[in-house]
PDB file with SEQRES, HELIX, SHEET and CRYST1 records, atoms N, CA, C and O in Angstrom:
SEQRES   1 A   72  UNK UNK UNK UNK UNK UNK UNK UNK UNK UNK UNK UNK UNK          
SEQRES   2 A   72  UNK UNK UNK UNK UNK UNK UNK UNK UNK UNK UNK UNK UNK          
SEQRES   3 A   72  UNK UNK UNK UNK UNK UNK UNK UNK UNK UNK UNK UNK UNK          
SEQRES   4 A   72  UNK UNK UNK UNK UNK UNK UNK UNK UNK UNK UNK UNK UNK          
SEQRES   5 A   72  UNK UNK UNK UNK UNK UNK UNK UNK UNK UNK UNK UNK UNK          
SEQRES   6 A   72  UNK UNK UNK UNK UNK UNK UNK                                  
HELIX    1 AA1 UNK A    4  UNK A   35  1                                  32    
HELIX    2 AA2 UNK A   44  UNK A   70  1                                  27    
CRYST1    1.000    1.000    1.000  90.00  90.00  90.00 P 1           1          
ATOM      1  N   UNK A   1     156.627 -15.938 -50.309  1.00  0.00           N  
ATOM      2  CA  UNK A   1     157.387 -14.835 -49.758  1.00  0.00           C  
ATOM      3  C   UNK A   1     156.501 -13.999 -48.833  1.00  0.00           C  
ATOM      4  O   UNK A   1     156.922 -13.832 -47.689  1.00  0.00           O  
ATOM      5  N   UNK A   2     155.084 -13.336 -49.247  1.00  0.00           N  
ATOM      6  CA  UNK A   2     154.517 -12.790 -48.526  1.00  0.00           C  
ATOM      7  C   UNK A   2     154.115 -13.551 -47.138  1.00  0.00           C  
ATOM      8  O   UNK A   2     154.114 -12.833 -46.138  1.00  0.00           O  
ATOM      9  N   UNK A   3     153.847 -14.629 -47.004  1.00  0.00           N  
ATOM     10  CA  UNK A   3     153.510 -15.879 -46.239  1.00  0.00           C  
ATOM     11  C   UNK A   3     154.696 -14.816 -45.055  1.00  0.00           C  
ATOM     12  O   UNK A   3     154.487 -13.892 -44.268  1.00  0.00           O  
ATOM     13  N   UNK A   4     156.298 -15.805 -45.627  1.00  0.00           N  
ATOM     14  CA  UNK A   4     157.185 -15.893 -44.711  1.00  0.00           C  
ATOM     15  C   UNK A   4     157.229 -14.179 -43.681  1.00  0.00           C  
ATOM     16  O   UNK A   4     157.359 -14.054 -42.463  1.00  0.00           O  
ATOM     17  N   UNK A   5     157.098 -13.304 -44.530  1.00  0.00           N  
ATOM     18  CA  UNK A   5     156.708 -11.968 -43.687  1.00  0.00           C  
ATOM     19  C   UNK A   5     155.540 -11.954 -43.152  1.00  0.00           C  
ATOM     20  O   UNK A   5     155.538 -10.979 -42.401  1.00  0.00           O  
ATOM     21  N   UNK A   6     154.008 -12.757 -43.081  1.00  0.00           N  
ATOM     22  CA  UNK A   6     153.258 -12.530 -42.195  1.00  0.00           C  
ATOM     23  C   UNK A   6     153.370 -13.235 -41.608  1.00  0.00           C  
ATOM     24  O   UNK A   6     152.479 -12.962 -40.803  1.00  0.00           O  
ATOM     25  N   UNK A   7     153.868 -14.214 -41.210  1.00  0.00           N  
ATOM     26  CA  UNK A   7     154.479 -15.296 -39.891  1.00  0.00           C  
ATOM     27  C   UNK A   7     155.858 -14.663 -39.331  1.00  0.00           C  
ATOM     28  O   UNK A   7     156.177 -14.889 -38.164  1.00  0.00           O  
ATOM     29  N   UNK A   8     156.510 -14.028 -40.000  1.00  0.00           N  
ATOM     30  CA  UNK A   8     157.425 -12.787 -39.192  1.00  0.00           C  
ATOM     31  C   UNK A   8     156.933 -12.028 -38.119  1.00  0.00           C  
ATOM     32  O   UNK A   8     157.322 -11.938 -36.955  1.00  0.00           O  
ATOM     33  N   UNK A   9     155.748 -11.352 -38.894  1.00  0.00           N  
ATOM     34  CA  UNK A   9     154.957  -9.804 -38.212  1.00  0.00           C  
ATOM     35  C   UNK A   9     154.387 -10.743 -36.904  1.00  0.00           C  
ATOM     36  O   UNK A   9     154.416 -10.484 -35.701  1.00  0.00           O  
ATOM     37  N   UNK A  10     153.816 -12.027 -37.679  1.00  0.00           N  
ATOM     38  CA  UNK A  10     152.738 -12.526 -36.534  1.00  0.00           C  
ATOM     39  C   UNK A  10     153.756 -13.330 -34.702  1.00  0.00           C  
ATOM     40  O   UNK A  10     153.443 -13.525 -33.527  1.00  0.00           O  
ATOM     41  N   UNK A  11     154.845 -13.495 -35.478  1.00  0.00           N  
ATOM     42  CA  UNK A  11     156.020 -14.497 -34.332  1.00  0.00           C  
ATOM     43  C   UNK A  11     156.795 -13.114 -33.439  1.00  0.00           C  
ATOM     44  O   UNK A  11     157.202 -13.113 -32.277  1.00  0.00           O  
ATOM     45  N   UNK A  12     156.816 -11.780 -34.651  1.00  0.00           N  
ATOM     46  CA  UNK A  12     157.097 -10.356 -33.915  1.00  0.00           C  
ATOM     47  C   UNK A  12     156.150  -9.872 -32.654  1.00  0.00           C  
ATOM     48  O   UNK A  12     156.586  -9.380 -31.614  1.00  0.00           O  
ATOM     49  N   UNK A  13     154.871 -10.096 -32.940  1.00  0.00           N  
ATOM     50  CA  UNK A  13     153.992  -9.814 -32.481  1.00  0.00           C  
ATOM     51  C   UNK A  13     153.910  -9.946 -30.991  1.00  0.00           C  
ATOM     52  O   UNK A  13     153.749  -9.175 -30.045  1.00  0.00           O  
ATOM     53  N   UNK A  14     154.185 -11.965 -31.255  1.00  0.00           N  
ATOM     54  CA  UNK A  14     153.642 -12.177 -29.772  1.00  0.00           C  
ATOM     55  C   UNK A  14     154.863 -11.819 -29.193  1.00  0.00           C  
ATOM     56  O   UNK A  14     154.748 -11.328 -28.070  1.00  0.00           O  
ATOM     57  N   UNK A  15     156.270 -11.947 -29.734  1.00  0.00           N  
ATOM     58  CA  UNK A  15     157.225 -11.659 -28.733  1.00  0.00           C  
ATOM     59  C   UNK A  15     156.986 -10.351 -28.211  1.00  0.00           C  
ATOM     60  O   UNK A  15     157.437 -10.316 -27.066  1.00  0.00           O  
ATOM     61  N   UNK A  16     156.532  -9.377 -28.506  1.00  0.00           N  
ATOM     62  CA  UNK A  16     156.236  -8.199 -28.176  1.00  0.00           C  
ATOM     63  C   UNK A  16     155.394  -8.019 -27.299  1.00  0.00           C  
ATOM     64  O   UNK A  16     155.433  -6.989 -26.627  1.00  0.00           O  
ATOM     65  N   UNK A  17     154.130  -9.283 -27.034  1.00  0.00           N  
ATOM     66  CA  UNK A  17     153.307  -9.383 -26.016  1.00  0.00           C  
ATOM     67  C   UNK A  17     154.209 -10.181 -24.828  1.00  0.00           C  
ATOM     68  O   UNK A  17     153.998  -9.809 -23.674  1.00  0.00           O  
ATOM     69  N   UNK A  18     154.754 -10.771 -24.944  1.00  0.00           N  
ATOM     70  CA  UNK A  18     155.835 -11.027 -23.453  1.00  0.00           C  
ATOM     71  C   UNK A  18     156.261 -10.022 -22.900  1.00  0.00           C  
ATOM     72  O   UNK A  18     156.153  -9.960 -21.676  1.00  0.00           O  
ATOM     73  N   UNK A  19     156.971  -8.759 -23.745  1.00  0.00           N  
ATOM     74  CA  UNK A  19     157.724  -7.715 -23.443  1.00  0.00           C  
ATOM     75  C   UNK A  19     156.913  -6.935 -22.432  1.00  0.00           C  
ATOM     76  O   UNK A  19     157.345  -6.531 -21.353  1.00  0.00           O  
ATOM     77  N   UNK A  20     155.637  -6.763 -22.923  1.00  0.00           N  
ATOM     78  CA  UNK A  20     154.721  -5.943 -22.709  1.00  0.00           C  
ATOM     79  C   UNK A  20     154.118  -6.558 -21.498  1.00  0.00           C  
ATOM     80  O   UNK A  20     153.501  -5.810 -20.739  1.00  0.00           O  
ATOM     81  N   UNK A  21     154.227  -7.998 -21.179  1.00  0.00           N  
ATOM     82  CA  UNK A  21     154.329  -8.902 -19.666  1.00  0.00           C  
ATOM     83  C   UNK A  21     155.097  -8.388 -18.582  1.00  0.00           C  
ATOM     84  O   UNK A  21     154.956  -7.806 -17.507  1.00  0.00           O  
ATOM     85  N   UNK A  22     156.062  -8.907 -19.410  1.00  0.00           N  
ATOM     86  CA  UNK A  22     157.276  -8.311 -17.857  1.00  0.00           C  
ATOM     87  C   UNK A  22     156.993  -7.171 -17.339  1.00  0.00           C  
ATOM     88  O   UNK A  22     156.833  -6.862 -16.158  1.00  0.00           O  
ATOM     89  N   UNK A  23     156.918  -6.319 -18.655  1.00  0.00           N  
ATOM     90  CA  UNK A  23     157.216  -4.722 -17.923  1.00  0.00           C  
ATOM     91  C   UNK A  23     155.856  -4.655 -17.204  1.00  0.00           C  
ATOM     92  O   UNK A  23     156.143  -4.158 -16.115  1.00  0.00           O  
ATOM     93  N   UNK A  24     154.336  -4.920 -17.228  1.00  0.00           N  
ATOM     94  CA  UNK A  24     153.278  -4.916 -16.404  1.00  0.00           C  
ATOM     95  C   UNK A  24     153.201  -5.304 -15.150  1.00  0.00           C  
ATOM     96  O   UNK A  24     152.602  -4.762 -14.221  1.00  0.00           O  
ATOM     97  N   UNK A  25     154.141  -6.731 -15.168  1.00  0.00           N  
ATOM     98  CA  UNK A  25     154.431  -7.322 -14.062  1.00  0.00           C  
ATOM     99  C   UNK A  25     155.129  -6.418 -12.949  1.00  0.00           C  
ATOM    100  O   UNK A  25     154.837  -6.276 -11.762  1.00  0.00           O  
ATOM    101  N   UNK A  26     156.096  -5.881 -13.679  1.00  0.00           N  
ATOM    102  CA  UNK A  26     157.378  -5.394 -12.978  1.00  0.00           C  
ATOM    103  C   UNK A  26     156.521  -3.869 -12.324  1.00  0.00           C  
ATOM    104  O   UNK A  26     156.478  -3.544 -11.138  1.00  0.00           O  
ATOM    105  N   UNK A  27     155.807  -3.007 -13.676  1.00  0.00           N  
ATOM    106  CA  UNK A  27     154.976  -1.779 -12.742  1.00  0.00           C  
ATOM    107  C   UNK A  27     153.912  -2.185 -11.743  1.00  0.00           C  
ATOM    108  O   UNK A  27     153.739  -1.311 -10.893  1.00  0.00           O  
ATOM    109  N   UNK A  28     153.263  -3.097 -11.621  1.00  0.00           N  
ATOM    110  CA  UNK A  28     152.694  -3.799 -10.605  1.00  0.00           C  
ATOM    111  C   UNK A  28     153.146  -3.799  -9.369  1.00  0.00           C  
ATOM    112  O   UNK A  28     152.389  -3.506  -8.444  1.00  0.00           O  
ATOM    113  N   UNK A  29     154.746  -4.202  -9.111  1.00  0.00           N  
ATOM    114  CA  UNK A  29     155.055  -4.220  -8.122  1.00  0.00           C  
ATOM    115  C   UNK A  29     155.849  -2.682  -7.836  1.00  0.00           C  
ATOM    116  O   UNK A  29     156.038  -2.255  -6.697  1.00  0.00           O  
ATOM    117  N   UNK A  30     156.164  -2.134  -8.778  1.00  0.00           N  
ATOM    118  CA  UNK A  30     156.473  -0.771  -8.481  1.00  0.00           C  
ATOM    119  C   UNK A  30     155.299  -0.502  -7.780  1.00  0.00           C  
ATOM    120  O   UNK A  30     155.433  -0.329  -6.568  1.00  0.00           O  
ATOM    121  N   UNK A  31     153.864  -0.407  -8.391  1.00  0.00           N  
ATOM    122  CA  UNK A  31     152.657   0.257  -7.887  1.00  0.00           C  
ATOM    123  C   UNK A  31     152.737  -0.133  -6.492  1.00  0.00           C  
ATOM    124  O   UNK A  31     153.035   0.596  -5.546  1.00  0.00           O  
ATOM    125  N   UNK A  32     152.487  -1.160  -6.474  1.00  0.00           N  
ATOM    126  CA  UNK A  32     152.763  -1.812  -4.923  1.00  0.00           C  
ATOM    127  C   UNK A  32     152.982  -1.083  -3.662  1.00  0.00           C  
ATOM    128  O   UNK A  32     152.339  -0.691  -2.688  1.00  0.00           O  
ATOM    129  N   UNK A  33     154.635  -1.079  -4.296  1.00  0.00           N  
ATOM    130  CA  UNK A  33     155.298  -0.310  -3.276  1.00  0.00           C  
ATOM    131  C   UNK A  33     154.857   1.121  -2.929  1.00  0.00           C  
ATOM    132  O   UNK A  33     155.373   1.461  -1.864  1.00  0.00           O  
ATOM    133  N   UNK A  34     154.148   1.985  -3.417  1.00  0.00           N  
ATOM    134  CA  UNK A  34     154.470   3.225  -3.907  1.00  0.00           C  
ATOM    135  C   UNK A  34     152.926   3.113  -3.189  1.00  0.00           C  
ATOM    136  O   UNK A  34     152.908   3.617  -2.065  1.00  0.00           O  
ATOM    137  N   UNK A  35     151.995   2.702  -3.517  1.00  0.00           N  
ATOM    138  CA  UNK A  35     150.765   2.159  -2.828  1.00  0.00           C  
ATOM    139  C   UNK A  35     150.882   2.095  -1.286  1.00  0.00           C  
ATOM    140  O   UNK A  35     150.177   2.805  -0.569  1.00  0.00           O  
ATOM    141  N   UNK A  36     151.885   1.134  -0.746  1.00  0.00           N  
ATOM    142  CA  UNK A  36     151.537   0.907   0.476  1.00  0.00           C  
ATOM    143  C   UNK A  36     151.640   2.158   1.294  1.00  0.00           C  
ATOM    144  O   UNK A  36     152.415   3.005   0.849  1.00  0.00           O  
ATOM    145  N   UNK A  37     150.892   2.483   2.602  1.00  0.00           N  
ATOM    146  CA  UNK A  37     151.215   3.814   2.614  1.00  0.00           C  
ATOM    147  C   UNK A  37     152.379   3.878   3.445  1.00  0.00           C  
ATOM    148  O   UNK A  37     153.040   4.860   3.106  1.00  0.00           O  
ATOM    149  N   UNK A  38     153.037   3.107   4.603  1.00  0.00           N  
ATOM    150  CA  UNK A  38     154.292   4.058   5.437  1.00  0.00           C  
ATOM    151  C   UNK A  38     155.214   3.138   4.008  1.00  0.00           C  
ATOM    152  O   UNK A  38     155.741   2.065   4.301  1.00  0.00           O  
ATOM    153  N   UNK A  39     155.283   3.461   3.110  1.00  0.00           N  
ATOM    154  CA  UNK A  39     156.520   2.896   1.946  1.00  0.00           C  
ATOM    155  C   UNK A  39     157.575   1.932   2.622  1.00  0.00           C  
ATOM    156  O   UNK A  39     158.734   2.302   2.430  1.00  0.00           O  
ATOM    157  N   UNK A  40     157.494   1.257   3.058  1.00  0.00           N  
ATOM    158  CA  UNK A  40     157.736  -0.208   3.437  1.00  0.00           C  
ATOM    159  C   UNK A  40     158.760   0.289   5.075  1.00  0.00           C  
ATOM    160  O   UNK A  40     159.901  -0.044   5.396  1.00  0.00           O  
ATOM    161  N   UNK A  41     157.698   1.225   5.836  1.00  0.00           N  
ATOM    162  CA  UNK A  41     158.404   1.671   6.877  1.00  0.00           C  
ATOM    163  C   UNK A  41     158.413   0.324   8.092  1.00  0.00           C  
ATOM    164  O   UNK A  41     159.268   0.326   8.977  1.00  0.00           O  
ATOM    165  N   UNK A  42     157.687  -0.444   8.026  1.00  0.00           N  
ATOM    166  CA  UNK A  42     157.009  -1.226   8.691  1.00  0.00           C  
ATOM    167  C   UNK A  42     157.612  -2.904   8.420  1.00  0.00           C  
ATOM    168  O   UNK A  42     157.707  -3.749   9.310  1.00  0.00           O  
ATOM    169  N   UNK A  43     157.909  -3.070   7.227  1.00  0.00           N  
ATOM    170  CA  UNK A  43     158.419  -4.096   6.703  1.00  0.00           C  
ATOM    171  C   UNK A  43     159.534  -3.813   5.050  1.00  0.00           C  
ATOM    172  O   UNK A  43     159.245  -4.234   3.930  1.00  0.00           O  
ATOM    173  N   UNK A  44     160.664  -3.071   5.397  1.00  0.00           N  
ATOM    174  CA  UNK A  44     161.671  -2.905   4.688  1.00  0.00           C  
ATOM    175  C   UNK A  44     162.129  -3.650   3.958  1.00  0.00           C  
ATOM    176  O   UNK A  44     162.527  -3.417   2.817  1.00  0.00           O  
ATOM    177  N   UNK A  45     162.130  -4.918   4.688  1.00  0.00           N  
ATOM    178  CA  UNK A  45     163.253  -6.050   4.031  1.00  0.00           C  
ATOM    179  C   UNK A  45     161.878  -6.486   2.663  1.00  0.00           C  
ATOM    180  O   UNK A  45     162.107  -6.582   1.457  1.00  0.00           O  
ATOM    181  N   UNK A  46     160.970  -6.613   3.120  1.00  0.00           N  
ATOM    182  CA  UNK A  46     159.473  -7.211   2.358  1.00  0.00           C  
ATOM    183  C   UNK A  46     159.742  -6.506   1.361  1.00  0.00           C  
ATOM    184  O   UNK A  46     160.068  -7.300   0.479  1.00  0.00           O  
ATOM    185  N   UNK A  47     159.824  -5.008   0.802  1.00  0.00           N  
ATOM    186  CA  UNK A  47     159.836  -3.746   0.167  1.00  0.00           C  
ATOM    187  C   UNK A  47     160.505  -3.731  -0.628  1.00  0.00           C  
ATOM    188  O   UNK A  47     160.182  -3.417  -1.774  1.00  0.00           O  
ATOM    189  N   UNK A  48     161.860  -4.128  -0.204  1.00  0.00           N  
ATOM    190  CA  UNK A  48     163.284  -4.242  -1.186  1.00  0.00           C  
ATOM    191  C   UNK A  48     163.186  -5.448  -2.134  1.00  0.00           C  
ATOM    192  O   UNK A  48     163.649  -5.506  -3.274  1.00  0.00           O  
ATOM    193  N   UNK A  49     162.353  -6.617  -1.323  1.00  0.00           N  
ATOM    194  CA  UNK A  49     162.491  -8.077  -2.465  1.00  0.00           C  
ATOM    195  C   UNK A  49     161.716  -7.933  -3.183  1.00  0.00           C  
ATOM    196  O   UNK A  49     161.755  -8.647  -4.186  1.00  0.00           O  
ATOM    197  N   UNK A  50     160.294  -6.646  -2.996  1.00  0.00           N  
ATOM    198  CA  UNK A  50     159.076  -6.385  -4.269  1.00  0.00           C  
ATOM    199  C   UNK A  50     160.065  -5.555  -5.259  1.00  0.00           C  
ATOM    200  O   UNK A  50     160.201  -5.593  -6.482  1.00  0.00           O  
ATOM    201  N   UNK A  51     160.621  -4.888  -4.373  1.00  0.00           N  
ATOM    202  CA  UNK A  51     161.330  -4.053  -5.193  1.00  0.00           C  
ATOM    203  C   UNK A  51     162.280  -4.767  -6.672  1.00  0.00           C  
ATOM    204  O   UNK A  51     162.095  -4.804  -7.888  1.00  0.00           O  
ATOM    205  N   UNK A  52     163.406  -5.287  -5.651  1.00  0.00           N  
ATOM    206  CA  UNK A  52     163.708  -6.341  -6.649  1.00  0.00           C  
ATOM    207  C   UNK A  52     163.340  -7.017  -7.772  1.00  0.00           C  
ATOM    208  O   UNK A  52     163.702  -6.936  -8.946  1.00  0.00           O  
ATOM    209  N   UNK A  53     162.774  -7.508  -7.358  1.00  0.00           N  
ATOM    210  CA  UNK A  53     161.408  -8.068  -8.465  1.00  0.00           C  
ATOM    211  C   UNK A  53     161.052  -7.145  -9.730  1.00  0.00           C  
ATOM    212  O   UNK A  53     161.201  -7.450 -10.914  1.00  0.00           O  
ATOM    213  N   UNK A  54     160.625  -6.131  -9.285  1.00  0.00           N  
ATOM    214  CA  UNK A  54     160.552  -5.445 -10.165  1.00  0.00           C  
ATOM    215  C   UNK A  54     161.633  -4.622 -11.129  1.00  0.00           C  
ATOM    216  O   UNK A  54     161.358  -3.957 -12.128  1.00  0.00           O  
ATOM    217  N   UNK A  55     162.498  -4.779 -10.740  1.00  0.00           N  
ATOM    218  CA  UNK A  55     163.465  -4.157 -11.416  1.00  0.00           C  
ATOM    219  C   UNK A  55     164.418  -5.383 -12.150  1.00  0.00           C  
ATOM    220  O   UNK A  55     165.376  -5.084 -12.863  1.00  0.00           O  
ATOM    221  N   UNK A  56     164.082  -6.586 -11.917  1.00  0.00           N  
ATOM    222  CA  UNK A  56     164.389  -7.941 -12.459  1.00  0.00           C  
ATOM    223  C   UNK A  56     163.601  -7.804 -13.668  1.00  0.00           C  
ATOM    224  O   UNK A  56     164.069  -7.353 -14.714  1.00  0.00           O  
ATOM    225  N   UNK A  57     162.229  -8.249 -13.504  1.00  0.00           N  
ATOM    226  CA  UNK A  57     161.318  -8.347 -14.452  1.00  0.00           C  
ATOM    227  C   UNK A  57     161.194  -7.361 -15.669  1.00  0.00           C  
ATOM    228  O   UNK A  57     160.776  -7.667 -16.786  1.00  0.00           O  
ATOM    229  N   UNK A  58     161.573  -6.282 -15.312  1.00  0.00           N  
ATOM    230  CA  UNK A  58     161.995  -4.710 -16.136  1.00  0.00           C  
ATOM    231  C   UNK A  58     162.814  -5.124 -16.848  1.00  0.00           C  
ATOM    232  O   UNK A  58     162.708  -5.269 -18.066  1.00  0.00           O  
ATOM    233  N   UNK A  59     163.791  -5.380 -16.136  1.00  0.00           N  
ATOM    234  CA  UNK A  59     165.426  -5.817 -16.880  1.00  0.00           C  
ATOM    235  C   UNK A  59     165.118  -6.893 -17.921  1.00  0.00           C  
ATOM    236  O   UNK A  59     165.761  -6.981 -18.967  1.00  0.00           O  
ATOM    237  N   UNK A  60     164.219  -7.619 -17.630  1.00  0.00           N  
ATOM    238  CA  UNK A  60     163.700  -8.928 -18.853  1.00  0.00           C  
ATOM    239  C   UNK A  60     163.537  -8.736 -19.552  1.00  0.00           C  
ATOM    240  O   UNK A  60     164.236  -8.953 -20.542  1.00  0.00           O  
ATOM    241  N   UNK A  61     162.214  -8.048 -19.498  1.00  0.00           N  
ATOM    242  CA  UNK A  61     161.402  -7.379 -20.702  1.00  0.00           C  
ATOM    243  C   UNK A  61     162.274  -6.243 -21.487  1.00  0.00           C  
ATOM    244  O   UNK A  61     161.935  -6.063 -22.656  1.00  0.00           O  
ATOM    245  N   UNK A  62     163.302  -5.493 -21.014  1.00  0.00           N  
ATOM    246  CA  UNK A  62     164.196  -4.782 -22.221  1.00  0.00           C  
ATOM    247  C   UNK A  62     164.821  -6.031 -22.617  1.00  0.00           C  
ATOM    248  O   UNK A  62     164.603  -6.241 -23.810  1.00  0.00           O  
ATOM    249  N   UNK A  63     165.501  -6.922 -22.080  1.00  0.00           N  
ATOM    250  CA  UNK A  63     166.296  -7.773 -22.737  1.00  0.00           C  
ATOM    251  C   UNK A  63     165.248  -8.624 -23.963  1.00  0.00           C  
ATOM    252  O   UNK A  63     165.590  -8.693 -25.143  1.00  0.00           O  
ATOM    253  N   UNK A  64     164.442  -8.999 -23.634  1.00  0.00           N  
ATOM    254  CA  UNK A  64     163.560  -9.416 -24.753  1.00  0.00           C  
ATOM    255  C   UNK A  64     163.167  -8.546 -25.923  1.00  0.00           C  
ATOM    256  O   UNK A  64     162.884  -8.777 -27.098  1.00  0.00           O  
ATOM    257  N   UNK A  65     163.237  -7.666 -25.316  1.00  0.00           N  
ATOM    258  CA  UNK A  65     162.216  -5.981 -26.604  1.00  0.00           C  
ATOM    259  C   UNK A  65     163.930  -6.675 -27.218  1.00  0.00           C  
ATOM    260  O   UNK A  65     163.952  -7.591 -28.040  1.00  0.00           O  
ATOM    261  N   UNK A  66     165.078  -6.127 -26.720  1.00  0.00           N  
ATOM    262  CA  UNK A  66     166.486  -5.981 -27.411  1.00  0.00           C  
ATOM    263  C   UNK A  66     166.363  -7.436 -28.144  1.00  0.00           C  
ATOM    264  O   UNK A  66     166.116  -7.160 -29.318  1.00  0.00           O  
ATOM    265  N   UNK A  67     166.426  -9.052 -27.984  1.00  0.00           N  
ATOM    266  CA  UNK A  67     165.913  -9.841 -28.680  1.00  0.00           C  
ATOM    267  C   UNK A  67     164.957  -9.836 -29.889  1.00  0.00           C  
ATOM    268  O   UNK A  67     165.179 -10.328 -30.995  1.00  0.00           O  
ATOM    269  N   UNK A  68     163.877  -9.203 -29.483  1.00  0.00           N  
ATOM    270  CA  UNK A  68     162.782  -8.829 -30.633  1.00  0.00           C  
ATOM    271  C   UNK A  68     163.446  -8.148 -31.669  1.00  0.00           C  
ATOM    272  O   UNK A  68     163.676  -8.572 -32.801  1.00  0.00           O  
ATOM    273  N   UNK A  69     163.794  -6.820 -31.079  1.00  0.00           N  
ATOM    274  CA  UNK A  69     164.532  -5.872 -32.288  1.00  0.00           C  
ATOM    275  C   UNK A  69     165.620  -6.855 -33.217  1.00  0.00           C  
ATOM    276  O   UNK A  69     165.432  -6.848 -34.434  1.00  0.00           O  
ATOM    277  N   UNK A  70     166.536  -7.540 -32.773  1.00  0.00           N  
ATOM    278  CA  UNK A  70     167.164  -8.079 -33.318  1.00  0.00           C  
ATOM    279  C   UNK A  70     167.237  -9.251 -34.746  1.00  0.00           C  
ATOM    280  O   UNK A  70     168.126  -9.438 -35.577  1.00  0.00           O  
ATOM    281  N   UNK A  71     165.629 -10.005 -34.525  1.00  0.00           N  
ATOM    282  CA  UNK A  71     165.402 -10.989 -35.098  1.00  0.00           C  
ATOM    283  C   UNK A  71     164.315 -10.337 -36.955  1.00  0.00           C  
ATOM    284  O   UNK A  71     163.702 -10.833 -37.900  1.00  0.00           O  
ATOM    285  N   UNK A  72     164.770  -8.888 -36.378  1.00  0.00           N  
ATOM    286  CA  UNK A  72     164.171  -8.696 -38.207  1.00  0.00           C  
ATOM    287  C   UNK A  72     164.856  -9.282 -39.307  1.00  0.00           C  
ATOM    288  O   UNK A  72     164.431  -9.128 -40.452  1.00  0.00           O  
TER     289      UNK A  72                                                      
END                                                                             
C-alpha cells in the first residue's frame, strides 16, 4: 500500500515537471516579445506567431496541471 502511494507522489511529480515545461516555454516567448525593443514594430506578423505560441503552450500546461489534479 505504501509502495502504491510513493509511485503515485513519484508519477505526480514528474507530471508536474511537464506542467512546469510548458509554462517556461510559453514565458520565454512572452519574454521575447516584451524584450525585443520596437515590440514587434518592425516584424508584426513574426510577434503574433511568438505570441501564439505562447499562449498555446500556457494553455497546455493548465490543461495538464487540470489532468494532474485529476488523477489523485
Amino acid at each position: 500500500m505504501q509502495d502504491d502511494k510513493g509511485q503515485h507522489l513519484l508519477n505526480h511529480s514528474i507530471a508536474c515537471v511537464d506542467c512546469h515545461d510548458l509554462h517556461r516555454k510559453a514565458q520565454w516567448r512572452l519574454d521575447f516579445v516584451a524584450a525585443e525593443n520596437s515590440m514587434g514594430f518592425h516584424a508584426p506578423q513574426e510577434m503574433a506567431r511568438v505570441l501564439g505560441e505562447s499562449i498555446d503552450l500556457a494553455r497546455q500546461g493548465q490543461l495538464e496541471a487540470e489532468r494532474v489534479a485529476r488523477r489523485k
